[in-house]
N, C-alpha and C positions, 0 to 999 in steps of 0.2 A: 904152596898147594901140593898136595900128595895124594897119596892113594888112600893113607889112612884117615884125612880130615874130611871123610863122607861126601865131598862134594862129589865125585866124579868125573867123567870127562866133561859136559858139559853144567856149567854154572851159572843156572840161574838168578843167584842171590839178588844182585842189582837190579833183576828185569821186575816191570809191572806186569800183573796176569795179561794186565790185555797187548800191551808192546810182546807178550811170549806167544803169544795166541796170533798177532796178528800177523809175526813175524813165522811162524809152525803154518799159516793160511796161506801164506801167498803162492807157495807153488803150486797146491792144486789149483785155485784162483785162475794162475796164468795160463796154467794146462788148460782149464773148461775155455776162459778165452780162445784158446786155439782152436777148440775142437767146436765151438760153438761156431765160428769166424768161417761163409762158405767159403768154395774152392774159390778162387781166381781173385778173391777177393783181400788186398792186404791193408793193417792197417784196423 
């Protein structure tokens, strides 16, 4: 793998749209969990 064979830095060749998708989702995800999640409250 190089710079010239177009893949880039990341390679998605392997992935399914939605394993790319669900994997590119989860950090906002966890964010809004947090931010939804009241004060004093953990968990």
């Amino acid at each position: 793998m190089g710079v010239m064979d177009g893949s880039g830095y990341f390679d998605y060749r392997d992935m399914s749209p939605n394993e790319m998708f669900r994997n590119r989702d989860m950090g906002p995800l966890k964010l809004k969990a947090v931010v939804e999640t009241p004060l004093g409250k953990k968990g």
